[in-house]
C-alpha positions as CSV (number, residue, x, y, z in Angstrom):
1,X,18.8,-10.4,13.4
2,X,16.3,-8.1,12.3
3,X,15.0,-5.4,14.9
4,X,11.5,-4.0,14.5
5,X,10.1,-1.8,17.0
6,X,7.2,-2.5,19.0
7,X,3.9,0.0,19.4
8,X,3.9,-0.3,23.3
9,X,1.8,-3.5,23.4
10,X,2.5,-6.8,25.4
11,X,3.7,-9.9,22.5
12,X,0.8,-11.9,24.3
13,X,-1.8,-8.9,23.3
14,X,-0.6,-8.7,20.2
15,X,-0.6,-12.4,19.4
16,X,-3.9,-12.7,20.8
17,X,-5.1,-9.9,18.5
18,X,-3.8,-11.2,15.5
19,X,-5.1,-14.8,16.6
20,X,-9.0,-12.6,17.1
21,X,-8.8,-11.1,13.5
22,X,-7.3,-14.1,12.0
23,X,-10.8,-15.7,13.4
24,X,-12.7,-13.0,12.5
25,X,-11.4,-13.0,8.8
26,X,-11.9,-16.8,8.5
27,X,-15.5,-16.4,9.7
28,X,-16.3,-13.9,7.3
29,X,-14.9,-15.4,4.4
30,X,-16.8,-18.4,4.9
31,X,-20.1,-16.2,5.0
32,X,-18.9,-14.7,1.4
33,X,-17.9,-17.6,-0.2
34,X,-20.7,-20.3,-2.1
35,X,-22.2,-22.8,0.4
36,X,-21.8,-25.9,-1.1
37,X,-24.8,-27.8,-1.4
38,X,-23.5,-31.5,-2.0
39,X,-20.3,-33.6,-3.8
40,X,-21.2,-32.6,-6.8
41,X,-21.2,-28.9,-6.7
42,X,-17.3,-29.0,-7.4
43,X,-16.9,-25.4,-7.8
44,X,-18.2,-24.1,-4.4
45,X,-16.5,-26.9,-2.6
46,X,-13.0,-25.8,-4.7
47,X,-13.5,-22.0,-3.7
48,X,-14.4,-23.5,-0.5
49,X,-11.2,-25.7,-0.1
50,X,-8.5,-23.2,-1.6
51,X,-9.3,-20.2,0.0
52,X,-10.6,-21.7,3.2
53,X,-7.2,-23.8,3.6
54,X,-5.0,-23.3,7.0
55,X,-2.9,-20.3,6.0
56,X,-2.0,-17.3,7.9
57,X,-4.2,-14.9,6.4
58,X,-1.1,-12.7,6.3
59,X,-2.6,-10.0,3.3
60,X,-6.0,-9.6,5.0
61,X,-4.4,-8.8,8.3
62,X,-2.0,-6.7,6.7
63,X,-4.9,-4.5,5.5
64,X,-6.7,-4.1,8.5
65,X,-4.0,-3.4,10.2
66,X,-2.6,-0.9,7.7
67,X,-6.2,0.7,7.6
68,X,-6.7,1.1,11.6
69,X,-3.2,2.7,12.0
70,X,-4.9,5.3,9.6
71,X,-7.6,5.9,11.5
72,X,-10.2,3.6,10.0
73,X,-12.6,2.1,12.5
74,X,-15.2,0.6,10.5
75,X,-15.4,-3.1,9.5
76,X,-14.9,-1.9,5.6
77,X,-11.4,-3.2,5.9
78,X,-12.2,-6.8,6.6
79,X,-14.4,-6.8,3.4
80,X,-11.9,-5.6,1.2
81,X,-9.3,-7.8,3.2
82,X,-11.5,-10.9,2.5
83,X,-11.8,-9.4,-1.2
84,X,-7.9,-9.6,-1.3
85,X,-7.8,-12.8,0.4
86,X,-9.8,-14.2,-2.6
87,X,-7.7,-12.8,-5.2
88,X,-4.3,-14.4,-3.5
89,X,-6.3,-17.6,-3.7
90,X,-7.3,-17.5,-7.0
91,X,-4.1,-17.0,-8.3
92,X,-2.2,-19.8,-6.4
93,X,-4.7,-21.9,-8.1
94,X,-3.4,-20.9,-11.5
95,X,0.2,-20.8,-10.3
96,X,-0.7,-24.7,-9.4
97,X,-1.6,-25.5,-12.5
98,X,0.3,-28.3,-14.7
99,X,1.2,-25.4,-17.5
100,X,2.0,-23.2,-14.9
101,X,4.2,-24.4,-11.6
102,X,3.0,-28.2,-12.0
103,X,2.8,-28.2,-7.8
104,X,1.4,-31.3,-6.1
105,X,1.2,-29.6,-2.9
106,X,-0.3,-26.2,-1.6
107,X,-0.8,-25.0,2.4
108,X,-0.2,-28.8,3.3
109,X,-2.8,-30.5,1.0
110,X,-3.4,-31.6,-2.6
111,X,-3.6,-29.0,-5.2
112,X,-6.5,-27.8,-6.3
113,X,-6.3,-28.8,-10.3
114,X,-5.0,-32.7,-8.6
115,X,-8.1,-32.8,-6.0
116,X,-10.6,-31.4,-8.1
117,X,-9.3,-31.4,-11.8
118,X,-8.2,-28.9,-14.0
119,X,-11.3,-27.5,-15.5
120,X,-12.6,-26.8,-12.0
121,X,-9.3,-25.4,-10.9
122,X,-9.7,-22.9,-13.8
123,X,-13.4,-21.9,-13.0
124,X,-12.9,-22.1,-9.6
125,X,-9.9,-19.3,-10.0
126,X,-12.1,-17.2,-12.1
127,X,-15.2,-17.5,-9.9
128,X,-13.1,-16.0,-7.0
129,X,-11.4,-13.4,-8.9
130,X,-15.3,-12.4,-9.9
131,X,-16.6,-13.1,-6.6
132,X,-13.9,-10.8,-4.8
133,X,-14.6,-7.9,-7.0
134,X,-18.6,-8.3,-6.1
135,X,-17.5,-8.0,-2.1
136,X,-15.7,-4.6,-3.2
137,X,-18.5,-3.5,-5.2
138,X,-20.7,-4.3,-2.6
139,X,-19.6,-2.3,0.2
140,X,-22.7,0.1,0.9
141,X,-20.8,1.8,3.5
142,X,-18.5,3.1,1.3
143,X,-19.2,6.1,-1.3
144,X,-19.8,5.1,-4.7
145,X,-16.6,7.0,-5.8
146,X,-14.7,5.4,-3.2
147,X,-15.7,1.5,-4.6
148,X,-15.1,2.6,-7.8
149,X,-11.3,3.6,-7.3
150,X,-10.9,0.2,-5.0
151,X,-12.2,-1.9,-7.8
152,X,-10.1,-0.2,-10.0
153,X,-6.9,-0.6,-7.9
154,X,-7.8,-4.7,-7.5
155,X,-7.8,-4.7,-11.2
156,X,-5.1,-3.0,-12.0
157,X,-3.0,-5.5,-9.6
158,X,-4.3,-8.8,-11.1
159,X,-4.3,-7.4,-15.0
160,X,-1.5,-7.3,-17.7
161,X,0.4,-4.7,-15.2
162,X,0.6,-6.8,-11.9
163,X,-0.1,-10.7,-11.5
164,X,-0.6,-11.6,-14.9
165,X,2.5,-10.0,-16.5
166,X,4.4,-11.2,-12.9
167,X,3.5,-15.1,-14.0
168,X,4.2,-15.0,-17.7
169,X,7.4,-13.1,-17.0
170,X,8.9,-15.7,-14.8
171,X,7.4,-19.0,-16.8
172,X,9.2,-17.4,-19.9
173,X,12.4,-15.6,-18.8
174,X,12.6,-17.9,-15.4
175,X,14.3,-20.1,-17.0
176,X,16.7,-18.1,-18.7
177,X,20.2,-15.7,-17.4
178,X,18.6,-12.5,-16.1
179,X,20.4,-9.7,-14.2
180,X,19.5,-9.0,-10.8
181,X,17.3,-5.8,-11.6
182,X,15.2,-8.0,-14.1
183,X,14.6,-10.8,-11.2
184,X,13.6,-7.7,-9.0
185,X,10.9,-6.6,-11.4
186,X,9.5,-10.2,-11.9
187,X,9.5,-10.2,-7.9
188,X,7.2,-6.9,-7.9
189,X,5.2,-8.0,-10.7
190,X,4.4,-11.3,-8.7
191,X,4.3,-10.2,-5.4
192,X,4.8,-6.3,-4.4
193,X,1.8,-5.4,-6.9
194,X,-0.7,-7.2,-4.5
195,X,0.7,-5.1,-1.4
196,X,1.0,-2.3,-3.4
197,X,-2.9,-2.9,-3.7
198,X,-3.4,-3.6,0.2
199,X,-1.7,-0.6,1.2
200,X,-3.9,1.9,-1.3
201,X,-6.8,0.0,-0.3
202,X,-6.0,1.2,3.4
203,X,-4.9,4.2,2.4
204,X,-8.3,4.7,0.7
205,X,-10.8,3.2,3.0
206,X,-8.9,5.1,5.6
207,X,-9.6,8.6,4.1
208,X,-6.1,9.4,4.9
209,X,-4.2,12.6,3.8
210,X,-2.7,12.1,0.1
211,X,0.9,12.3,1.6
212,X,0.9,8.9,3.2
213,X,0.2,7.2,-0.2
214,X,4.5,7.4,-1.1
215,X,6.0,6.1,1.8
216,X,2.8,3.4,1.9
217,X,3.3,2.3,-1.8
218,X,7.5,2.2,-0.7
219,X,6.7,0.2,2.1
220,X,4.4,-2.4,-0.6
221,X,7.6,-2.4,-3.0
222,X,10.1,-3.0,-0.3
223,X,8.1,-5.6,1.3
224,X,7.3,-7.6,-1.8
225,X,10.9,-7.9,-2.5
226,X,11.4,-9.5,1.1
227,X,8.5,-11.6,0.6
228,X,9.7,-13.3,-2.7
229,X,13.1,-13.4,-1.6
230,X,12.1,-15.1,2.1
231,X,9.9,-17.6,-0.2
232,X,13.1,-17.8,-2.5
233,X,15.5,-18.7,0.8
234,X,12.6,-21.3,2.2
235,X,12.2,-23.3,-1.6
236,X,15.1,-25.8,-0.8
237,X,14.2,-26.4,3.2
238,X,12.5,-29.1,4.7
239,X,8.7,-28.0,4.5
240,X,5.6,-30.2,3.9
241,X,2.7,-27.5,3.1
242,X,4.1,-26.6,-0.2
243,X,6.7,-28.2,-3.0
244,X,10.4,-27.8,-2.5
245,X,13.1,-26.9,-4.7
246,X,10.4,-25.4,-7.9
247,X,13.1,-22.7,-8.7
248,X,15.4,-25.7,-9.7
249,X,17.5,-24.3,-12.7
250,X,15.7,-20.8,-12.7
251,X,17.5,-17.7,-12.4
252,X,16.8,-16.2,-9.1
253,X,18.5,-13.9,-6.9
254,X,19.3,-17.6,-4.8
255,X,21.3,-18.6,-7.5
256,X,23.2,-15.2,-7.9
257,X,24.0,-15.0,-4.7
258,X,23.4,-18.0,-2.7
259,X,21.3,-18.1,1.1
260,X,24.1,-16.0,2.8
261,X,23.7,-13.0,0.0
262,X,19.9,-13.2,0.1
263,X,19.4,-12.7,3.5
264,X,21.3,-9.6,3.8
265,X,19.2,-8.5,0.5
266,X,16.4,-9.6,2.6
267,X,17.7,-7.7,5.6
268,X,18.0,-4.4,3.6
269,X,14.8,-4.6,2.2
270,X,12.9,-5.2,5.4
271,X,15.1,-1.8,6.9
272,X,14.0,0.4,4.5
273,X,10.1,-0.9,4.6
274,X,10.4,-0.6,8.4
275,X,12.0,3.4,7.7
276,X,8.6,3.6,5.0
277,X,6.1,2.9,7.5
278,X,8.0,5.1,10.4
279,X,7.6,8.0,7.5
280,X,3.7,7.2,6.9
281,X,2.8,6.0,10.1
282,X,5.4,7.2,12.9
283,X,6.5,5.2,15.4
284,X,3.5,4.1,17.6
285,X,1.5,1.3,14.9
286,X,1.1,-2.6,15.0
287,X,2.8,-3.0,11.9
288,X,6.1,-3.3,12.7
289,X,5.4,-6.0,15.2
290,X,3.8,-7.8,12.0
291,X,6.8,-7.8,10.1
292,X,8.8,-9.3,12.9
293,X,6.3,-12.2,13.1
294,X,6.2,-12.6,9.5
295,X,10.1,-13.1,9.0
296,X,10.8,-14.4,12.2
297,X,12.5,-17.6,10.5
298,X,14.8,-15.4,8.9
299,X,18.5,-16.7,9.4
300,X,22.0,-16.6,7.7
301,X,22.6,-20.1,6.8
């Protein structure tokens, strides 16, 4: 099994940490989003009811934590966190969609395109891609150079280089042989892009030196490809918050080389993001705990 180092904390502290800024990122993001005033204000409720859903608030955390190992103490990174958190919402609502993924089920409850329809779903996803750039913008704290280059980075991830090209690659080659290098680059496209995008966000806010942007932006890469292959090792097991077995008859690195292959991919990859942060960060940061908690359902079946 995989061995991540620990910062010198207590698993109870750290879980009761996490548990705090989970809280804390929930609370905020309720403040951010649209109250919604009754039934019929569909939109509010949807933003509401997708990015509001149980979930682990894994990419949020991941950016505070990122951004205090660098020395930022402000409460900057839970805005952009909540930004990010927005942005991951919005696109699951377009990966939902019938001409995207078709899913019935996302983080244990009804889509939002079934629940709501599909003309809210769309607007909805819009309104919190728009609404997620506003928190960004809006950070006062921050220098106006500094928002601008954070606003830039979250558009750069979600535009014709990151997300975007990530879902029409795999709707249109998915389904079609591809070699394992290809599948990688979907993966990043999909996935590593938006880490890519929470570690320079840190890395920004955090007004750290210009050398720990590499080994950050490795970490992202490495990590995204763990990510999308733990997601791609989980899509056939017994799970009721989300749709099983959507990769049917895709290619994907599962049906190159089957669970036992994967995992020590997935192995590999978490390695060399664990040596990535050691080079940015050193030894003594929460991050590595994180990733331990993260993939701690990782096993060769």
């Amino acid at each position: 099994m995989l061995t991540v180092k620990t910062c010198g904390t207590s698993e109870s502290t750290f879980a009761d940490h996490l548990a705090e800024l989970r809280v804390s990122i929930d609370r905020r993001l309720d403040e951010l989003l649209p109250e919604s005033g009754n039934e019929r204000d569909l939109i509010a409720l949807a933003m509401r009811d997708s990015t509001l859903a149980p979930g682990k608030r894994m990419r949020p955390i991941l950016l505070v934590l990122a951004a205090n190992s660098l020395g930022h103490r402000g409460a900057q990174a839970l805005e952009l966190g909540c930004a990010v958190e927005m942005i991951h919402a919005a696109s699951l609502v377009l990966d939902d969609m019938p001409c995207m993924d078709n899913a019935q089920l996302r983080r244990g409850r009804p889509t939002v395109h079934l629940k709501f329809g599909e003309d809210v779903a769309i607007l909805t996803a819009i309104a919190l891609l728009s609404r997620a750039f506003g928190v960004v913008a809006g950070i006062a704290e921050l220098p106006a150079a500094t928002r601008t280059q954070l606003v830039e980075v979250l558009a750069n991830t979600v535009g014709m280089q990151g997300l975007v090209r990530g879902q029409f690659q795999d709707l249109r080659d998915g389904q079609q042989a591809r070699s394992a290098e290809q599948i990688a680059l979907t993966n990043t496209l999909k996935t590593g892009v938006l880490f890519g995008a929470i570690m320079d966000m840190a890395w920004l806010v955090s007004g750290a030196t210009p050398c720990k942007r590499s080994p950050l932006q490795n970490f992202a890469l490495e990590l995204g490809q763990a990510f999308q292959l733990y997601d791609d090792l989980h899509d056939s097991s017994p799970d009721t918050a989300k749709d099983q077995g959507k990769d049917a008859g895709k290619s994907t690195l599962m049906a190159l080389y089957g669970p036992e292959g994967v995992t020590l991919r997935l192995y590999e990859h978490l390695r060399k993001a664990q040596a990535c942060l050691d080079e940015a960060l050193g030894r003594d940061h929460q991050l590595g705990d994180f990733l331990q908690l993260i993939f701690a359902k990782v096993a060769i079946r």
